[in-house]
C-alpha positions in Angstrom: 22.0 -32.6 42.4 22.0 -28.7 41.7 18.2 -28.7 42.5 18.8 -30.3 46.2 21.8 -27.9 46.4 20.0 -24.4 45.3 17.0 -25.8 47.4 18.7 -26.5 50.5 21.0 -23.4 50.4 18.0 -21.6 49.2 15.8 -23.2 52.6 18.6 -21.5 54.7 17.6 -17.7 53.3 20.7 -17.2 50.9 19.4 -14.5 47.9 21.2 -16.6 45.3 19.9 -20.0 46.2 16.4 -18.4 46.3 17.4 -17.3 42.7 18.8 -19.5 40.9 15.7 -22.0 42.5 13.4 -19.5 40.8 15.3 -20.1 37.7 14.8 -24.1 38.1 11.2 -23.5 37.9 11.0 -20.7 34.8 13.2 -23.5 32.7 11.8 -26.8 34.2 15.1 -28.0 34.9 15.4 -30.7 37.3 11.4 -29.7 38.4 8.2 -28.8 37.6 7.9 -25.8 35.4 5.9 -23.6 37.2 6.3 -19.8 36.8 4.6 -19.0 40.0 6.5 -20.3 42.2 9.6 -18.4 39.9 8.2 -15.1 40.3 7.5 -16.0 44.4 11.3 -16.7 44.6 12.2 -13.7 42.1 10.3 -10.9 43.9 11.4 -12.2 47.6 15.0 -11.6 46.6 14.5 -9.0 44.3 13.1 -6.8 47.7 16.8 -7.7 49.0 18.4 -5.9 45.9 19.6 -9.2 44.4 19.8 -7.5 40.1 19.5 -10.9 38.6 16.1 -11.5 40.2 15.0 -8.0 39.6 15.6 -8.2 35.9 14.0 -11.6 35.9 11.4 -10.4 37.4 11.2 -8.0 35.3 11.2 -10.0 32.1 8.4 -11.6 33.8 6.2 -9.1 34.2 7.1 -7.6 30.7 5.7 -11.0 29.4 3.1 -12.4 31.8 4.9 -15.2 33.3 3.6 -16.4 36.1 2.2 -12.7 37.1 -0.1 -10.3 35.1 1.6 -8.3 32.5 2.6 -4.8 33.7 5.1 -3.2 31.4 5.5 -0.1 34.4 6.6 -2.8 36.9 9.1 -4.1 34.5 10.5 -0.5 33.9 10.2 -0.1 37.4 12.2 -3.3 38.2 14.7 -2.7 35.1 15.5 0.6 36.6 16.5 -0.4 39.9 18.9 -3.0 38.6 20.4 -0.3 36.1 21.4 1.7 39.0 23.4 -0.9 40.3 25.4 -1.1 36.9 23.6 -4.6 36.1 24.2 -4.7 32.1 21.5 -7.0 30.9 18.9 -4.6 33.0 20.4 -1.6 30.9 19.6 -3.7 27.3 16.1 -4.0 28.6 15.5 -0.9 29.7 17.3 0.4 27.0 14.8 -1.8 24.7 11.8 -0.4 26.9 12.8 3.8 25.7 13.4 2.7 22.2 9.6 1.5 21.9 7.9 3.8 24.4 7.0 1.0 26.7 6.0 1.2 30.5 5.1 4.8 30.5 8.4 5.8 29.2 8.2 7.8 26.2 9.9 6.9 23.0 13.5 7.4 23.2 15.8 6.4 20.7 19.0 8.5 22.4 18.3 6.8 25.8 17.5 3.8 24.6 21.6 4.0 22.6 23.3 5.6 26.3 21.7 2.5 27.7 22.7 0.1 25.5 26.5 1.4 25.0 26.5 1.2 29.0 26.1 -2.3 28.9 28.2 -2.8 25.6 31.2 -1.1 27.1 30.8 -3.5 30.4 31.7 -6.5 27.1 27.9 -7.4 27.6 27.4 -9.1 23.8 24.0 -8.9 23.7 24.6 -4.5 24.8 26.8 -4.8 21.7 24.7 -6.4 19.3 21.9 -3.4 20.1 24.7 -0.6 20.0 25.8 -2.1 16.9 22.2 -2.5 15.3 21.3 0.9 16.1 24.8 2.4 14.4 23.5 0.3 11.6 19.8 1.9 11.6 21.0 5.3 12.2 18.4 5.0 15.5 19.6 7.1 18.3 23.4 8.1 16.6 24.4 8.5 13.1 24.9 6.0 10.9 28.1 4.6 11.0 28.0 0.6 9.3 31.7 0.8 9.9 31.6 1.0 14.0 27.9 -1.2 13.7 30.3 -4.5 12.3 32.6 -3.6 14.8 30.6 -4.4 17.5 28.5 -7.4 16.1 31.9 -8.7 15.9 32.8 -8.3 19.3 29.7 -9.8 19.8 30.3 -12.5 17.8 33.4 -13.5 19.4 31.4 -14.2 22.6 29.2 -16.4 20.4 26.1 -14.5 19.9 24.4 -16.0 17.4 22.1 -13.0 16.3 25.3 -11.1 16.0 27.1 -14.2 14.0 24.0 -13.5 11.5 24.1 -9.9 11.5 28.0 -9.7 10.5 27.7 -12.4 7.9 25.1 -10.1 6.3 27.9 -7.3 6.7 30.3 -9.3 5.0 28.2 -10.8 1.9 27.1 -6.9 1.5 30.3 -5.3 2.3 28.9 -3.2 4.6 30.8 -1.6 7.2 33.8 -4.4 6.1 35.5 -6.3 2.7 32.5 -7.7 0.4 33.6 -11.7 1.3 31.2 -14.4 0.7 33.7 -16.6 2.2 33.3 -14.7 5.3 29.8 -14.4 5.5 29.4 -18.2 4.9 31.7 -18.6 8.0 29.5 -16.4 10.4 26.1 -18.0 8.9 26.9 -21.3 9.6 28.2 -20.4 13.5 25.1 -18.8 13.6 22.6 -21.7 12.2 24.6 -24.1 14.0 23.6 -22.7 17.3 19.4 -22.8 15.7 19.6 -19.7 17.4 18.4 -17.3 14.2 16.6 -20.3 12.6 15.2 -20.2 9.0 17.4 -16.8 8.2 20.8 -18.1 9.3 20.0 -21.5 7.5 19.1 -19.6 3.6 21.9 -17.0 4.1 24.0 -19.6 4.6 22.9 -21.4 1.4 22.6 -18.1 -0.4 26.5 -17.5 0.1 28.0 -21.1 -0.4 25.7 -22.2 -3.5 24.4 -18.8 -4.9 27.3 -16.1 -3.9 23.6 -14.6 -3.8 23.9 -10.7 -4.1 20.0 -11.2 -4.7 19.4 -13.1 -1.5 21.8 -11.4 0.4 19.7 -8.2 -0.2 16.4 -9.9 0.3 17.7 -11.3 3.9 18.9 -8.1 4.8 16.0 -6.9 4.0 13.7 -9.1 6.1 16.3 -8.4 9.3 16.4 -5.5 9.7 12.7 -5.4 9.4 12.3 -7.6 12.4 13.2 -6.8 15.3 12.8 -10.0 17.1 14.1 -11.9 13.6 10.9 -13.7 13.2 9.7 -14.2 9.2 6.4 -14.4 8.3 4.8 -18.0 5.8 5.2 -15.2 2.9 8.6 -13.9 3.5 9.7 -17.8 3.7 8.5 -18.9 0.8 10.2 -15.8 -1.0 13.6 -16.9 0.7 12.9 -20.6 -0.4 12.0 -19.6 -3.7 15.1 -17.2 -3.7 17.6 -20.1 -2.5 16.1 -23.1 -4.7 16.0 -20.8 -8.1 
């Protein structure tokens, strides 16, 4: 029913319905997936200022989806949604400075002024990249105090990546009270979700059948490595030895 009714509004030129069709296709929901025919419907509104479809777009040509990859159209596309305030546009862009992507050279400082744009519009994914780079010391000084204040505001919108980052906070006592109890808490929100996968899933066994300082260290350890929170066969077999011993 929502596909007949973002196709039919979409048949009658509305930017939205044109969108959010485009988004029907990028997920396969309720129609073919087909990335194409997204990045048609993406680009066609995009030209009409729409910032959703020109921060889609964007994501798609950052990844090759359904165009060819071009990281300086993405920064291109980014950049004109940014000026229109758009906060998920100023996390990627923001993303784009802090690894010298799409001609842009490396940036931490830009990268943060981006991000605390879009964490100061309550954008939880803007304040899980402020927070993360208070807790790296990347772009401001290091302050673990303000970084768990922010994955916490974060986590009270339900982000799971910040959910994992805070528990981490809380079984370390960084930036807050040492509590296991705590971190347990935040790990299982996170796991629950099977948004932070293998990591949320050993921290939280590391916290309610270990107390794990050990683990705790080793998963810090393998986040903040990783941006993107991916671990490698080797670092999971550590973790499962680390959990089962």
């Amino acid at each position: 029913e929502a596909l007949r009714l973002y196709t039919h509004v979409a048949d009658q030129g509305y930017d939205a319905g044109q969108y959010h069709l485009g988004m029907c296709h990028v997920t396969g929901n309720g129609t073919a997936h087909d990335e194409v025919r997204a990045t048609r419907l993406f680009r066609k509104v995009a030209k009409q200022g729409l910032v959703e479809a020109q921060t889609s777009l964007a994501t798609c040509f950052a990844v090759g989806a359904g165009v060819v990859q071009d990281d300086e159209e993405a920064v291109k596309l980014c950049t004109q949604a940014v000026e229109q305030g758009f906060a998920p546009a100023q996390l990627q862009l923001g993303s784009y400075h802090a690894k010298g992507k799409g001609g842009l050279a490396q940036n931490d400082e830009e990268a943060v002024k981006l991000y605390r744009q879009a964490a100061d519009q309550g954008y939880a994914a803007g304040q899980h990249a402020l927070g993360d780079s208070y807790m790296r010391g990347k772009g401001v000084p290091l302050e673990d105090t303000r970084a768990a204040k922010l994955f916490k505001q974060a986590t009270e919108q339900g982000l799971a990546r910040a959910q994992n980052k805070l528990g981490l906070c809380c079984m370390l006592g960084v930036g807050v009270a040492h509590d296991v109890a705590d971190a347990a808490r935040y790990f299982r929100l996170a796991a629950d979700q099977g948004r932070t996968g293998f990591e949320a899933a050993a921290s939280y066994a590391a916290a309610s059948k270990l107390g794990g300082a050990d683990v705790s260290f080793l998963m810090f350890g393998v986040q903040y490595r990783d941006d993107v929170g991916k671990v490698g066969a080797p670092e999971l077999f550590t973790l499962q030895l680390a959990v089962s011993n």
